[in-house]
C-alpha positions in Angstrom: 46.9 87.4 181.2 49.1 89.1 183.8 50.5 92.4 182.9 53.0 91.8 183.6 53.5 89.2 180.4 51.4 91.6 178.2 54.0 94.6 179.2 57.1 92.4 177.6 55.3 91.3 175.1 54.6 94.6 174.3 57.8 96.0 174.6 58.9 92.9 172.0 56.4 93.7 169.6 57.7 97.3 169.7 61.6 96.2 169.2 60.2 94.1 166.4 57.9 97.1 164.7 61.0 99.7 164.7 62.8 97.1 163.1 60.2 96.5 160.3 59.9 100.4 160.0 63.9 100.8 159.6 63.4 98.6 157.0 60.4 99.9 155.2 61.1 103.4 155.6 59.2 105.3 152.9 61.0 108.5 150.9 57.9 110.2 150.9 57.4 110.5 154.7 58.4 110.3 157.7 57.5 108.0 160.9 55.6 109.8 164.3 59.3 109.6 165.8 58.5 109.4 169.1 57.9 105.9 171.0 53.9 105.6 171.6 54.4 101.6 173.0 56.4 103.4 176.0 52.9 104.3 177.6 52.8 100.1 178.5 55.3 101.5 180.9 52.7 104.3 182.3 50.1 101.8 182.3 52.3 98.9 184.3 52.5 101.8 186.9 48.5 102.9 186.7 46.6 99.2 187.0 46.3 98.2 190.2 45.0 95.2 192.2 42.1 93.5 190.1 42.7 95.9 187.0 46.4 94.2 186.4 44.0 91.9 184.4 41.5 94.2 182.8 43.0 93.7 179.4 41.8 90.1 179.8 38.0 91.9 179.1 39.8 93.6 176.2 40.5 90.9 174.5 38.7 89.8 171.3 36.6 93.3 171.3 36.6 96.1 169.2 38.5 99.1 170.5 39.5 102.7 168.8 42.6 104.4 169.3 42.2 108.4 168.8 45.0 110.3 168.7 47.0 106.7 167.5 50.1 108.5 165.4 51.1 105.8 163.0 48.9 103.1 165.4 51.5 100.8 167.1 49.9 100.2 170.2 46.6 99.4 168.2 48.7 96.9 165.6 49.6 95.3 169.1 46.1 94.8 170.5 44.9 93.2 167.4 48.1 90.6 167.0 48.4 89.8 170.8 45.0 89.9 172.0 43.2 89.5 168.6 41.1 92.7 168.9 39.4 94.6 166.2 41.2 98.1 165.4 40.1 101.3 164.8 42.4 103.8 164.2 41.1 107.3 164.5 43.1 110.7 163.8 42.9 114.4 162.2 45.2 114.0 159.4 45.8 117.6 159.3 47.4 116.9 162.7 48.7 113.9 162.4 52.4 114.0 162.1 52.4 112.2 158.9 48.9 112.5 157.5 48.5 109.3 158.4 50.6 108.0 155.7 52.4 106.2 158.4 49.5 104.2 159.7 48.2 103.1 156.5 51.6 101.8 155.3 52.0 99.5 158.3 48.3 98.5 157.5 49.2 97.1 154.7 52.9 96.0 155.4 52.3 93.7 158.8 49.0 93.0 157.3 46.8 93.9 159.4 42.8 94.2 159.3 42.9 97.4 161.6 40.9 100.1 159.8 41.9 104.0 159.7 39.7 107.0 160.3 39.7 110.6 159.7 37.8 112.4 162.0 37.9 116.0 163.6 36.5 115.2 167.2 36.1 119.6 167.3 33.7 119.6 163.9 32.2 116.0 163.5 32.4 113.8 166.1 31.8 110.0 164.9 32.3 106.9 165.9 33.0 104.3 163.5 31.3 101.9 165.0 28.8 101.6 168.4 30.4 99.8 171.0 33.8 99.5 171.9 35.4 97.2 174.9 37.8 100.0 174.9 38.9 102.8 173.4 42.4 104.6 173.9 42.6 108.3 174.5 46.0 109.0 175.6 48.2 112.4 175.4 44.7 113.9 173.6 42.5 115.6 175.5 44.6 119.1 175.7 44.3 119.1 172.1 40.5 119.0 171.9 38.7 122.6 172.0 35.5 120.7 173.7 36.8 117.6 175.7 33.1 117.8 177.4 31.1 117.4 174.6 33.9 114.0 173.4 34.3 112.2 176.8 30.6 112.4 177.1 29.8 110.9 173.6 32.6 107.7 173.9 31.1 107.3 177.2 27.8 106.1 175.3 30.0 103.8 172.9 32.8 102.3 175.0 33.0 100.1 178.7 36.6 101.3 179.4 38.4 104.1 178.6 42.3 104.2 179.2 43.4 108.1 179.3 46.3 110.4 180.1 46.8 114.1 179.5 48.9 117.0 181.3 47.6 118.7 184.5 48.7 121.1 186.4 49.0 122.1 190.0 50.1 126.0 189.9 49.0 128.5 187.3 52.0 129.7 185.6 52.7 132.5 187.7 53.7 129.6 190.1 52.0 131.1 192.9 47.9 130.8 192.1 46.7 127.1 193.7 45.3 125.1 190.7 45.3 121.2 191.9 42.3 121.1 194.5 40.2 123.4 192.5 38.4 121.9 189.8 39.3 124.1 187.0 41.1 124.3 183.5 43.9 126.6 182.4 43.2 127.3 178.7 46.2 128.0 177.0 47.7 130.7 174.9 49.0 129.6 171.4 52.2 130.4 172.4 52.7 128.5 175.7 53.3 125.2 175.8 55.5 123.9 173.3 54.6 127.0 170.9 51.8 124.5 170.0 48.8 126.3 169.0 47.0 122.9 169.1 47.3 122.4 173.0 43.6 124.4 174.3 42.9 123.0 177.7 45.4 121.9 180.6 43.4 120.5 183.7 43.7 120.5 187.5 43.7 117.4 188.9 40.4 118.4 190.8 39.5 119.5 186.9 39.7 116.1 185.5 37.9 114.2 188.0 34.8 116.6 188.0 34.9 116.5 184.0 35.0 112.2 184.2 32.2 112.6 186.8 30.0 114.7 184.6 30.5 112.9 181.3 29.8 110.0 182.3 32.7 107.8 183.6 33.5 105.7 187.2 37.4 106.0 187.6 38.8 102.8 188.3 42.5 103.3 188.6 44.1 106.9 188.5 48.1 108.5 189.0 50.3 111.2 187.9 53.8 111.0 186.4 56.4 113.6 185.7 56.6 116.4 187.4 54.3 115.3 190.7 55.3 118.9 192.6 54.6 122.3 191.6 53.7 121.0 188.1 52.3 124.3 185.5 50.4 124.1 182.3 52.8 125.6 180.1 56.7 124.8 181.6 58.1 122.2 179.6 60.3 121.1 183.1 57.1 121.1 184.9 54.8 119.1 182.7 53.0 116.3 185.0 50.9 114.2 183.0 47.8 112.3 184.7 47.2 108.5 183.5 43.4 106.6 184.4 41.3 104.0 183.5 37.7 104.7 183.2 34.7 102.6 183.1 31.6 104.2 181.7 28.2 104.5 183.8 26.2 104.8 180.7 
């Protein structure tokens, strides 16, 4: 399948699931309210040349979405391109405990199955292989994103990513973007999100997919693609790749 079909099918399936949660909506929670199906969109704009058909190798495989809110983009994968699901979050962090993923689990039905895990504490997979696994807007919340990219490297072929990087430190003057380093945040910066640890360089990320483990097969930055800092919220860039594991 082109992407370009699986993009509108995916941005119909998302019209389609907002409806079904209007109507659904539970008194006892509320629904991640922000739209995770936009990152088809990032993706339309990071696959180029032969990967505008990797989700072709996708198909009918197993893959784990970490980080999935209330799992729209997984409930996707398994009704379009019949994939197993794996749904796998830190209710604690999750905007709804989870509540949200579970209800839609049972409302669309769908076989997808939902996982607690802390990545930090006790790092599991539920199961051991993946064709893919999804890891996007994640990584700056992990306090060890070495130690994680390293272990779904041994469990996954492809690994579809995005987090924030930077190119200045935020006294806008020190040069981040060449030099592969991380900027670890304080609790206050960024957002006031105590949650966000590690903001990479550019330079950062690639030497951290190199050492754990991963080829990068497609890579671009959105956002904020000039002077971009770890902590402005008008200078957040955010870095998109696919990855295919050496292991």
């Amino acid at each position: 399948m082109d992407f370009e079909t699986l993009r509108e099918r995916a941005l119909a399936f998302r019209e389609d699931l907002l409806a079904r949660k209007e109507r659904i909506a539970p008194e006892d929670f509320d629904w991640y309210p922000y739209d995770t199906m936009a990152n088809v969109l990032h993706l339309d704009a990071l696959l180029s040349g032969p990967n505008r058909s990797v989700f072709d190798s996708v198909a009918g495989t197993r893959i784990a979405d970490f980080g999935a809110a209330d799992g729209d983009f997984g409930f996707f994968l398994e009704a379009e391109l019949g994939c197993g699901v794996d749904i796998v979050d830190h209710a604690p962090t999750n905007f709804n405990g989870l509540r949200g993923a579970r209800r839609l689990v049972e409302e669309l039905p769908s076989k997808a199955e939902v996982h607690e895990v802390d990545l930090d504490t006790q790092f599991r997979m539920p199961a051991q292989h993946y064709g893919a696994v999804f890891f996007l807007g994640l990584l700056y919340h992990l306090k060890n994103p070495f130690y994680v990219l390293e272990q779904l490297a041994r469990h996954a072929d492809l690994c579809f990513l995005s987090t924030r990087v930077a190119q200045l430190a935020p006294d806008r003057t020190t040069q981040l973007k060449d030099q592969p380093v991380a900027y670890l945040l304080h609790p206050s910066e960024a957002n006031d999100d105590a949650t966000n640890f590690w903001i990479f360089s550019e330079a950062g990320l690639k030497r951290l997919f190199e050492r754990t483990g991963w080829e990068v097969l497609d890579f671009t930055t959105v956002g904020c693609t000039e002077g971009s800092d770890p902590s402005a919220q008008d200078r957040d860039e955010r870095a998109f790749a696919l990855l295919r594991s050496r292991a």
